[in-house]
N, C-alpha and C positions, 0 to 999 in steps of 0.2 A: 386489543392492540396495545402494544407497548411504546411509551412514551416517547420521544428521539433523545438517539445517543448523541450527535452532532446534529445540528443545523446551520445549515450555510443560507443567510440573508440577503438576496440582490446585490450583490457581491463584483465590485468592475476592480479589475488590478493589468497592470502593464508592466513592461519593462521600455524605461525611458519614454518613447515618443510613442513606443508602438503599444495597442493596446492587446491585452490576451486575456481577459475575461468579460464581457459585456453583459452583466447583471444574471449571474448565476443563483437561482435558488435549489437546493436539495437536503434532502431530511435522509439520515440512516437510523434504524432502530437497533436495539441492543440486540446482538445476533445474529444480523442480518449479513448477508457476501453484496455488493453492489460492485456491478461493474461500471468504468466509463468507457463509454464506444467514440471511436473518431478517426479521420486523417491527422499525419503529422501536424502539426501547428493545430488543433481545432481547440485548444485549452484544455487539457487530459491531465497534463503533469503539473500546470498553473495552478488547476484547481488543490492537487496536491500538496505545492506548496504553498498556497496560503494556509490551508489547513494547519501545518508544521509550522509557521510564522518563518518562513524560510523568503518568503513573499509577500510585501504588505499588501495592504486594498486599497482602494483609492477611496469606493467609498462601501456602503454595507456592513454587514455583521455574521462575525462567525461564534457558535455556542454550545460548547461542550459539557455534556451534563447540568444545564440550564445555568453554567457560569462564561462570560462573555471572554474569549480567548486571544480577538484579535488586537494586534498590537503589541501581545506579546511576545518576549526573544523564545527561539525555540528551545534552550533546553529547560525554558521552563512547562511550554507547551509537550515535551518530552515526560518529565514529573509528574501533569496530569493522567496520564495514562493514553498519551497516542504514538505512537511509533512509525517511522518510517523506513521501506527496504528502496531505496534511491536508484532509479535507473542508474545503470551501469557498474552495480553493488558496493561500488566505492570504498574497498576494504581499506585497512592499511596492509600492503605488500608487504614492508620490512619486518613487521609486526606477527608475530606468533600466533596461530588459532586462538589458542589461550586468550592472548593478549587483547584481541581482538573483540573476542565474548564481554571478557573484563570491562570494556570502555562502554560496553552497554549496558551497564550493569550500576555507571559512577550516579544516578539517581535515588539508586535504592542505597540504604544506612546498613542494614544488617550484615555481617558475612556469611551468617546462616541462610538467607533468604537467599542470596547470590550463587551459597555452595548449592542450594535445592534446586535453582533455577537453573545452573550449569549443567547437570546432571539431568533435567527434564530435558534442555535440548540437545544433550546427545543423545538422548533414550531414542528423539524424534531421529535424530541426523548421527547415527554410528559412524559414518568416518569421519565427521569430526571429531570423535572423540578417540579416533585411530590415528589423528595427525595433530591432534591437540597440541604437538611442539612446533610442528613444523608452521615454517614461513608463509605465510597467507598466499604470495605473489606467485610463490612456487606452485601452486595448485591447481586442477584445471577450472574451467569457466563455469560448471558445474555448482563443484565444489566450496568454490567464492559463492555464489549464489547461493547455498546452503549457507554458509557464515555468515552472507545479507539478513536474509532472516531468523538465523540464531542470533545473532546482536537484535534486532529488535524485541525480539522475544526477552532477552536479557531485564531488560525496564520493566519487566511484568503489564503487556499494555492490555488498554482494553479494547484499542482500535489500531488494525493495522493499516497502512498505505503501502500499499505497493504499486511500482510503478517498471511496468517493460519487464516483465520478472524472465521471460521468454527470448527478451532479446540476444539474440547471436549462440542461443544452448541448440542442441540434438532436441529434437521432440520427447523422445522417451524420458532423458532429464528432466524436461519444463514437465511432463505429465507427474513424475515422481516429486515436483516440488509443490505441486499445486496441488496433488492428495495429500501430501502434510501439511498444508494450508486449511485444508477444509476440514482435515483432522485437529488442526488449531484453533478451529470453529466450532467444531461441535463440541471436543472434549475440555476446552478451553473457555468457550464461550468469548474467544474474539472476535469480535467485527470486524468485517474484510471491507477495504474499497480498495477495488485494485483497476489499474490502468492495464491495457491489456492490447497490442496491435491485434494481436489473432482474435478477429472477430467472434468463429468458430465457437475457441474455449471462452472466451469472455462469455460468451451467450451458456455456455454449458454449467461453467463453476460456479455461476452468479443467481442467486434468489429475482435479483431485478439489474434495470441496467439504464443507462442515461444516455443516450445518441446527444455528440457534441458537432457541431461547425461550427465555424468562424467565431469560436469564442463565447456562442451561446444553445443550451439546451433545445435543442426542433426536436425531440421526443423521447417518452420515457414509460418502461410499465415493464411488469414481470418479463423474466428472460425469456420464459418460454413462448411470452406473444409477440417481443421483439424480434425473435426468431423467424415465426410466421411473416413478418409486416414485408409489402413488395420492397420499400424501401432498405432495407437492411438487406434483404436476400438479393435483391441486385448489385448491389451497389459496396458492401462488404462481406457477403457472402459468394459471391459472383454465381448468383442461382440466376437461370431465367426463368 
């Protein structure tokens, strides 16, 4: 078994008075897809951001390739090798595809590496590279959605976060985005932790997967047993 890429250490972070993680521990291995399972509010996207230093901790420890990461600003947390595709894909609008790819890109020094890696992600995402001029904003929901994860890809990571990657797309979309995810995985060798409402795919794209409430982990193990458990098949799978 392979050593952990990240570990997240009993881990409590809030915003302001309210708290949204209550002593989270979890390990991801190099290669590995992890899903987080939950209701809105159950700490999905928290956990996320503290990962990214987008979020601090209160208290705990987070450790990426056995160097300690928290409290770090993120775009240094970004340098190390972790990427984030940000519910809601957050592109810039006024900002050209091109442009867009570029700003995930301002980590790495080379413009050789930059021009290889721009070329790798349209190989994965062809109309990007069919609308490379055009305006980001002008695109559809899809589309942005591919641009999410070609700017992370952009940093050459070795862990990706994504978070709601499904939210407000067509199903056929979110399934075309998530088999170039996992083709990201295999052929790439990134590590996925993705946040994910649809229980369903969460369960299906994910090696393992972490059931979240009220801010702390109540259970965790391969997708395929999480699938089986009553719990999950009632309750986010709406099976009786």
């Amino acid at each position: 078994m392979s050593l952990a890429l990240l570990e997240i250490k009993d881990v409590k972070a809030g915003y302001g008075a309210a708290v949204a993680l209550q002593g989270i521990s979890l390990s991801l291995r190099q290669g590995e897809r992890v899903s987080l399972l939950g209701a809105n509010g159950a700490g999905k996207s928290s956990i996320v951001n503290v990962i990214s230093g987008l979020l601090p901790i209160r208290s705990g420890e987070v450790w990426f390739q056995d160097e300690r990461i928290d409290g770090r600003p993120a775009h240094r947390i970004v340098g190390l090798g972790i990427s984030q595709v940000p519910e809601g894909r957050l592109i810039f609008p006024k900002m050209s595809v091109w442009e867009n790819l570029e700003l995930g890109a301002t980590v790495l020094d080379e413009a050789e590496q930059k021009s290889g890696l721009l070329e790798q992600v349209f190989e994965l995402f062809p109309r990007l590279a069919e609308r490379r001029k055009q305006m980001a904003g002008t695109m559809s929901g899809g589309e942005q959605q591919m641009l999410a994860v070609g700017r992370a890809l952009m940093s050459r990571p070795k862990l990706i976060l994504s978070d709601e990657i499904s939210m407000g797309l067509a199903p056929v979309v979110v399934r075309d985005i998530y088999d170039t995810l996992l083709r990201i995985n295999q052929e790439w060798g990134v590590t996925l932790l993705m946040v994910e409402q649809e229980a369903k795919l969460a369960l299906e794209v994910a090696d393992s997967c972490h059931l979240l409430e009220s801010g702390r982990i109540v259970a965790s193990g391969p997708a395929d047993e999480m699938a089986r458990s009553e719990l999950v098949r009632k309750v986010y799978l709406a099976e009786d």
